[in-house]
C-alpha positions as CSV (number, residue, x, y, z in Angstrom):
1,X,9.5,10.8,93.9
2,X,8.8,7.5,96.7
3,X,10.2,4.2,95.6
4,X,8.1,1.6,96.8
5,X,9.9,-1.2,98.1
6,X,8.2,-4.4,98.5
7,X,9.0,-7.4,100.4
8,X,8.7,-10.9,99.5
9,X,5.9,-11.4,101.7
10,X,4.4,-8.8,100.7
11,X,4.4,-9.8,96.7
12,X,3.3,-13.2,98.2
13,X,0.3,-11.7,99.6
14,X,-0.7,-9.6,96.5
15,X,-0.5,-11.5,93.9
16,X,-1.3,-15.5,93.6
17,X,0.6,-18.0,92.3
18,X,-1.6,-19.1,90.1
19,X,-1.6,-15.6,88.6
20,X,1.7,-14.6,88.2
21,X,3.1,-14.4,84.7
22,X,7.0,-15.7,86.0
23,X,7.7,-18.6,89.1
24,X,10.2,-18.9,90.6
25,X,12.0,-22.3,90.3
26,X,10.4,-23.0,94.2
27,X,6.9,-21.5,93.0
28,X,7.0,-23.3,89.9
29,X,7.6,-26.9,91.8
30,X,5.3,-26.1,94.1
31,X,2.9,-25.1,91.5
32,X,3.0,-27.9,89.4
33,X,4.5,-30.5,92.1
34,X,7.3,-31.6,89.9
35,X,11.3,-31.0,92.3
36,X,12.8,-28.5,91.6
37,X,15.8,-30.9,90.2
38,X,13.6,-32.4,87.4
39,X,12.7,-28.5,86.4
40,X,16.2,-27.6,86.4
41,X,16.7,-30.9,84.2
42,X,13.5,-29.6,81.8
43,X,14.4,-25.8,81.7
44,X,18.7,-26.6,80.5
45,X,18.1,-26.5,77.2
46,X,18.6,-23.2,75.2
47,X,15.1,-24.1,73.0
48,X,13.2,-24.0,76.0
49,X,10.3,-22.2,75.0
50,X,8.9,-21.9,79.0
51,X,12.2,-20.0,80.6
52,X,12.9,-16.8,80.4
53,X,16.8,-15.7,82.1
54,X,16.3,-12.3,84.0
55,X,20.2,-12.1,84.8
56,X,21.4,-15.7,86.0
57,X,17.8,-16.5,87.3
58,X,15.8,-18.8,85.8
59,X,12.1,-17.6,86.0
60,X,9.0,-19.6,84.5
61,X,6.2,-18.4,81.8
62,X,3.7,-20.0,83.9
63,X,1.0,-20.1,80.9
64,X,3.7,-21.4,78.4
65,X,4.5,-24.0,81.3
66,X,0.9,-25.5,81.5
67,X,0.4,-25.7,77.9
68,X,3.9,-27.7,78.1
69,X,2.9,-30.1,80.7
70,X,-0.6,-30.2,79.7
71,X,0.6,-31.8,75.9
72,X,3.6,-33.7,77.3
73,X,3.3,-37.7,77.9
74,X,5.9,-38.2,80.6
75,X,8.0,-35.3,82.7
């Protein structure tokens, strides 16, 4: 059996941001144009229904993120 191993250019190429199901902390501040500072601040709490931990990384539910932003008053 082949392993496929995929660069990050490569993923970059195949599949959209604006697609993805998880961002990176970079993709997800340049996705929604808030620092990546302020999304660290957002994302702390343990109740944080749009993070999801795969090992120490913090990776965003890009969906659950919109619906987030797109009910909040102020970031």
């Amino acid at each position: 059996m082949e392993v496929m191993v995929v660069t990050k250019e490569e993923k970059d190429k195949t599949v959209p941001v604006w697609q993805r199901a998880l961002l990176t902390l970079e993709e997800a501040g340049a996705y929604t144009g808030i620092g990546v500072n302020k999304l660290r601040e957002m994302s702390d709490d343990d109740s944080c229904e749009y993070v999801v931990w795969v090992g120490n990384r913090r990776m965003f539910k890009r969906i659950k993120l919109d619906e987030y932003l797109s009910n909040a008053y102020s970031v």
